[in-house]
C-alpha positions as CSV (number, residue, x, y, z in Angstrom):
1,X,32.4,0.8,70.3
2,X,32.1,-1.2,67.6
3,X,34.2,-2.7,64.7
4,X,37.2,-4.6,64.9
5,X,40.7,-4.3,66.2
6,X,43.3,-4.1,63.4
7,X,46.7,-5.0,64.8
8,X,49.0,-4.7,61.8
9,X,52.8,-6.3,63.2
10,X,56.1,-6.8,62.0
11,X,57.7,-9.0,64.5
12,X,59.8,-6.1,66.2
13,X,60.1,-5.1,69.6
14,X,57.4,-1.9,69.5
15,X,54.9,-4.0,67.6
16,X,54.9,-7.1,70.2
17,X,54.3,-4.1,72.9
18,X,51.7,-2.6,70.5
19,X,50.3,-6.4,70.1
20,X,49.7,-6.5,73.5
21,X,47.8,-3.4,74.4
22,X,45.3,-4.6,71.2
23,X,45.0,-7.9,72.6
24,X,44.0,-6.1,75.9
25,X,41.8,-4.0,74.2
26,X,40.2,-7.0,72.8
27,X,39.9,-8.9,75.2
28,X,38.2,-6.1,77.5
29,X,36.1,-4.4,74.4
30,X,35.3,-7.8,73.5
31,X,35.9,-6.7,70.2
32,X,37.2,-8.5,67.5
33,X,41.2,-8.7,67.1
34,X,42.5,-8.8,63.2
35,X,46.3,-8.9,63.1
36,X,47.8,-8.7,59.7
37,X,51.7,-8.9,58.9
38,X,52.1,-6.4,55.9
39,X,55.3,-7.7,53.1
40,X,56.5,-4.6,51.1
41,X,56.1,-5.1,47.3
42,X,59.7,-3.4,47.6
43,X,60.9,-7.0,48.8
44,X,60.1,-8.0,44.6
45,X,62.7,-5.4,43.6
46,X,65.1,-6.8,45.7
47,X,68.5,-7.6,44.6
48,X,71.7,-8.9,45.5
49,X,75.1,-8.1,45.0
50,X,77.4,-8.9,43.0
51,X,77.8,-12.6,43.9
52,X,74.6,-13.1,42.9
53,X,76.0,-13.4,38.9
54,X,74.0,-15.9,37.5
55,X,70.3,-16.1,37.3
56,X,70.1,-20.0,39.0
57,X,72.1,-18.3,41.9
58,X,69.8,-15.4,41.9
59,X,66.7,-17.5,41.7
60,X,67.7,-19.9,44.9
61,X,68.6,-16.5,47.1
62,X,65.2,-14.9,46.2
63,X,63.3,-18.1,47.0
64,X,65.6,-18.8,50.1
65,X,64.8,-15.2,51.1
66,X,61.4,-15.1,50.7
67,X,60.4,-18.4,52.8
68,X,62.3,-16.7,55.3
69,X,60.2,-14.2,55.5
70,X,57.1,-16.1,54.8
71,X,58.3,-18.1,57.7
72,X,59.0,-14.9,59.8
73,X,55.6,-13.7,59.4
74,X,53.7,-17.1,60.3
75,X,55.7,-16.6,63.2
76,X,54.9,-13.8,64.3
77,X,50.7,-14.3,63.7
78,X,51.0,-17.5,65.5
79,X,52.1,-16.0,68.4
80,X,49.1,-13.4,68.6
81,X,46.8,-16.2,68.1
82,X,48.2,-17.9,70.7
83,X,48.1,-14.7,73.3
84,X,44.4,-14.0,72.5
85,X,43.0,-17.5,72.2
86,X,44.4,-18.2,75.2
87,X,42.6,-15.6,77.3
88,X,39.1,-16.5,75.1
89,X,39.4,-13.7,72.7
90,X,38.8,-14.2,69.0
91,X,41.5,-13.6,66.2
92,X,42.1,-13.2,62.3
93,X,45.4,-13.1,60.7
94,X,46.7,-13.0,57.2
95,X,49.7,-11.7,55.4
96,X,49.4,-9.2,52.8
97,X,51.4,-8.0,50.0
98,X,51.8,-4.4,49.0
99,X,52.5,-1.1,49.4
100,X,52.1,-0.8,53.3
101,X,50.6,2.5,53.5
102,X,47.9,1.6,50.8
103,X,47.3,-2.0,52.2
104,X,46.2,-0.2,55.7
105,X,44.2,2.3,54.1
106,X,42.4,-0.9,52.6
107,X,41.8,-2.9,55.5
108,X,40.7,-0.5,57.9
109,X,38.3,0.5,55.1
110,X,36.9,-2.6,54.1
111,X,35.7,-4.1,57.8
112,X,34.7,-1.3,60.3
113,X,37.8,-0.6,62.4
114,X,37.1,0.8,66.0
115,X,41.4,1.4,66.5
116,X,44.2,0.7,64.6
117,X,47.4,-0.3,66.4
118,X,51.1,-0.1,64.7
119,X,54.4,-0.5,65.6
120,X,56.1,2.7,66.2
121,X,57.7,4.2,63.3
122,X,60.3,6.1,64.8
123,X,61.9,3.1,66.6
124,X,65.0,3.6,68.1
125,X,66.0,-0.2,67.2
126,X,64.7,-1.2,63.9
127,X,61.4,-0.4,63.5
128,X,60.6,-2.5,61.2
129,X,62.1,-6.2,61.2
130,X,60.5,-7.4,57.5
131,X,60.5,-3.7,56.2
132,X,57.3,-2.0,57.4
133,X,57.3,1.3,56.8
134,X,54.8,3.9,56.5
135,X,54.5,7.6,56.7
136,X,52.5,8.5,60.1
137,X,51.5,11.8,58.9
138,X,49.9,10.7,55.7
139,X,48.6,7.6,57.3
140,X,46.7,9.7,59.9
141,X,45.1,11.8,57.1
142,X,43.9,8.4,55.3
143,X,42.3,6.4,57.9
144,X,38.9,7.5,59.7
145,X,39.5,5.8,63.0
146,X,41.8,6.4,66.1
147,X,45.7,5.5,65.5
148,X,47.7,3.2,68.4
149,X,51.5,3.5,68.4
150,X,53.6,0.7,69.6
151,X,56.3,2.6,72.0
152,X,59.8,3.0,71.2
C-alpha cells in the first residue's frame, strides 16, 4: 500500500476515535499520517444577532470568534502529533479553509491517498464541533480511495 493517510478531524468525539484507528494504521502501514482540520468558508458569513448593532461590536465578536476556533483547531492537530510522534510515526497537519467537501476532494487528489478517515457524519452528539460537514454519498463518488468512518 502506498500513499498517505489523510485524517481530516474536527475535534469531536467520532473523529478522536477515527484519529486513532489512522494513527494505528500508520503506525503499522508505516505509512505517512496527514491530519488536516477543515474551517467552513460558511464561518465568513457568519453573523450575530441583534446585539451585535454596531460594526466595532461586530468586528471584536468576529475576531474573538475566530481565534477561538483557530485556537480550537491547533488544538486538536497538536494532540495527533503528539499520539503519533510518540509511537515513532511521522505526521503533517495544517488547517484549511473552504468548502469541506471540495477541500477533501483536493487533498486526497493532490498527494496519493492510500485511506481517508472522517469523523462520522451521522453523529448522534454533534458531529461536527467547528462545523464539518459533508455529504457521504457525494463524497464517496469524488474520491478514488477507500473511505474510514469515525463511529458514532
Amino acid at each position: 500500500m502506498n500513499g498517505q493517510i489523510l485524517l481530516i478531524t474536527d475535534g469531536s468525539p467520532s473523529a478522536d476515535t477515527a484519529g486513532q484507528m489512522a494513527t494505528e494504521m500508520s503506525l503499522a502501514l508505516k505509512l505517512p499520517l496527514r491530519a488536516v482540520f477543515i474551517l467552513d468558508e460558511g464561518w465568513n458569513n457568519f453573523l450575530g444577532d441583534e446585539w451585535i448593532n454596531t460594526s466595532s461590536t461586530r468586528m471584536r465578536f468576529f475576531h474573538w470568534f475566530e481565534d477561538g476556533i483557530h485556537k480550537h483547531s491547533q488544538e486538536v492537530l497538536a494532540e495527533v502529533t503528539e499520539k503519533v510522534k510518540g509511537h515513532g510515526g511521522h505526521v503533517e497537519t495544517e488547517i484549511k479553509i473552504g468548502k469541506t467537501e471540495k477541500v477533501i476532494v483536493e487533498l486526497t487528489a493532490e498527494v496519493e491517498t492510500a485511506l481517508l478517515v472522517l469523523p462520522n457524519p451521522y453523529a448522534t452528539a454533534l458531529a461536527a464541533t467547528a462545523g464539518l460537514r459533508f455529504n457521504l454519498n457525494s463524497l464517496s463518488k469524488k474520491v478514488k480511495c477507500p473511505i474510514y468512518i469515525g463511529p458514532q
